[in-house]
N, C-alpha and C positions, 0 to 999 in steps of 0.2 A: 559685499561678498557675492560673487557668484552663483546665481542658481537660488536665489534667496525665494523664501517663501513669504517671510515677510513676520517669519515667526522667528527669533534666533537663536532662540533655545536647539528648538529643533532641527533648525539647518546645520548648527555646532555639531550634534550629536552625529548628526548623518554626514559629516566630515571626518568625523573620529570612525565610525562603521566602513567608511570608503577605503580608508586609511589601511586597517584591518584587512582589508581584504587582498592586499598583496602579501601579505605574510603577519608573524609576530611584531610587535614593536614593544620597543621600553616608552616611556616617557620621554625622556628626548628625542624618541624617535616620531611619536606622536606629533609632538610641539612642530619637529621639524617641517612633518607632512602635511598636516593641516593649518599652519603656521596662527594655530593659538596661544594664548597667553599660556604658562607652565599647569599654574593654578587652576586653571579653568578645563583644563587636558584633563587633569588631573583627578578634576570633578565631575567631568563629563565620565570619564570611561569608570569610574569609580559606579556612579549610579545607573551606567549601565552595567557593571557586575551584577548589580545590586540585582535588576530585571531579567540575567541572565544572558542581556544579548552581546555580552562580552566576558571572557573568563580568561585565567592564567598559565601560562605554560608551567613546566618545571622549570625554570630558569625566573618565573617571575614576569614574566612579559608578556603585553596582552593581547589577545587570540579573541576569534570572533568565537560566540557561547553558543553553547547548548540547544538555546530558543528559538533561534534564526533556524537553525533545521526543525524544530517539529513546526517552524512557522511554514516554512517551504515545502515541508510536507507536509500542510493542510493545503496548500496553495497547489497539491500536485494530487491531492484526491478529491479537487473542486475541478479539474480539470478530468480526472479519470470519470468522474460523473457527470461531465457532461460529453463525454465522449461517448459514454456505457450505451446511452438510449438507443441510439442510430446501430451502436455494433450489435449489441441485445437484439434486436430487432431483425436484423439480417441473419442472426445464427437463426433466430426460433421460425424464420422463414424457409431457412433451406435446412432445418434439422424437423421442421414441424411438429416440432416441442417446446416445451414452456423455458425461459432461459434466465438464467440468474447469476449475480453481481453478489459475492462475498469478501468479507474482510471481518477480520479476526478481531475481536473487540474481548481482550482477556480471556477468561475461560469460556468463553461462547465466539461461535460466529455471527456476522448481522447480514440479510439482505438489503444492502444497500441499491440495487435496482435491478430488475426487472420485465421481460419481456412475456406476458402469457400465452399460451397457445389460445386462437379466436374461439374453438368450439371441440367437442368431445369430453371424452376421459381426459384428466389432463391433473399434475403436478403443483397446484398453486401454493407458490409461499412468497406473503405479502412482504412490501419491502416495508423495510423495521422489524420483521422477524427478525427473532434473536433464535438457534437453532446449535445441537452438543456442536462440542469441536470433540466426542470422540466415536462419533460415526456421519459416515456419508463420503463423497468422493469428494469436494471441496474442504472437508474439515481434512483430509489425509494428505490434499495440496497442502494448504495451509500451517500443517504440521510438519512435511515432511524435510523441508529446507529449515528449521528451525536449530539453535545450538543444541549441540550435544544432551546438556543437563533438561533442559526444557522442553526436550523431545522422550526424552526420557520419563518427566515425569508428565507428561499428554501421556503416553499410552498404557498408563496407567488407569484400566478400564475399559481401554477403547474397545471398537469391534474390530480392529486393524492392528496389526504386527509392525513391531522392527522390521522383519523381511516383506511384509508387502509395502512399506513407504520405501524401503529401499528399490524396488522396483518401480516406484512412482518416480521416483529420481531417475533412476535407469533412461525410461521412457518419457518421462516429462509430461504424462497426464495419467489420470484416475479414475476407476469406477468403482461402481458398489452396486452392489443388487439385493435388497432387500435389508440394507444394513440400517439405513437411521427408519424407515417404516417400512412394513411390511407390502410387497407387489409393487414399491419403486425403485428406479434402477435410474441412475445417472454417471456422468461423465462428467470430469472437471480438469480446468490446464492453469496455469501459473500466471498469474499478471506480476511483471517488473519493475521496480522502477528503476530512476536512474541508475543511482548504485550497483543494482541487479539483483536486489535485494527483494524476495517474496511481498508483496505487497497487499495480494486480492487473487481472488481464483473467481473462474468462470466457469459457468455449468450449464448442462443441460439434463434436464428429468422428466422422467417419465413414467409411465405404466411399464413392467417388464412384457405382460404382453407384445407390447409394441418395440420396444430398446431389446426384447432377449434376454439371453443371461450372458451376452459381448456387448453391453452395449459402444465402447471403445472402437470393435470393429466400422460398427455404422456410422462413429459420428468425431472419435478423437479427432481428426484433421480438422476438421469446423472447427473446433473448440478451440485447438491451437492456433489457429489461421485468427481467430476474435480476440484471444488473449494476447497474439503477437502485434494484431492493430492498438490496443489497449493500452500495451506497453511501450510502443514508440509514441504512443499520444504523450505520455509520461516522459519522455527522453525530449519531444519536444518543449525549448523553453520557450515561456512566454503565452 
């Protein structure tokens, strides 16, 4: 066989996954493609259902699964993380605020990473904070692309409206002032992935002192311009 690892369980399998990947097949369509025995197609893509990296259409025939996307997307927010440092790092230089890396981890958000501001009054939340999803200007990205029902029941509580995520949409970034603690005031924009599917929000926080009560005026372009490199890092494959 070709391309052999020298292992042949596994080289089988990854014959049957390749196969897959120009469309559905039946079983004989398998056999055909991969040119295995019937039985052994059979057994291959069977205990890959089993693991999920293969599933059935409505007609019966079999489709690549489930697993292979949230594999791909762990493989695409290893790569949004190491892109985060370098861009985190540029916004909190030319916003001269502390700047932070979220994604939505169920009913909370996390900081996932992190630039601080070097010296003053300043913003700090540590990455691995877990922080509400129903206040602040990254919880209201994070929410506001979400389906109908599940947006629905987020703002339930929040400190943010149906008509202020609507305007987050509108504009395509968010602030808050004083909303998840009192005297800070942040901005936050939309990280995408391929899909174009909400994936992570980018922020920047600070003292309202310093941010105002617009903080948007001074600083949404940054934010966007970080979220926008963020997200092509993410359309890049590989």
């Amino acid at each position: 066989m070709d391309n052999s690892s020298g292992v042949g369980v596994l080289d089988k399998a990854a014959l049957v996954l390749s196969a897959l990947e120009s469309g559905p097949a039946t079983l004989a369509g398998l056999v055909a493609a991969t040119g295995l025995a019937r039985p052994t197609a059979h057994r291959l893509a069977v205990a890959l259902e089993h693991h999920r990296m293969v599933a059935r259409d409505m007609q019966g025939r079999f489709i690549l699964g489930p697993r292979l996307a949230e594999l791909a997307a762990a493989a695409g927010e290893d790569r949004l993380l190491a892109t985060a440092g370098p861009v985190l790092t540029h916004l909190r230089d030319i916003t001269g605020e502390s700047a932070q890396l979220y994604r939505r981890q169920g009913d909370m958000r996390i900081c996932v990473a992190a630039a601080e501001r070097l010296s003053g009054l300043r913003d700090t939340v540590p990455v691995g904070s877990t922080l509400t999803m129903k206040a602040g200007s990254s919880a209201q990205i994070l929410m506001a692309w979400e389906e109908p029902e599940r947006l629905h029941r987020g703002l339930q509580g929040a400190r943010f409206t149906a008509t202020a995520l609507s305007g987050v949409r509108r504009r395509g970034w968010a602030q808050s002032i004083g909303e998840r603690e009192p005297g800070v005031a942040s901005v936050s924009a939309p990280v995408r992935g391929p899909s174009n599917r909400v994936v992570a929000a980018v922020s920047v926080s600070g003292p309202i002192e310093r941010l105002s009560r617009h903080p948007g005026r001074m600083h949404a372009q940054a934010i966007i311009d970080a979220a926008g490199r963020l997200s092509e890092a993410l359309r890049r494959t590989g």
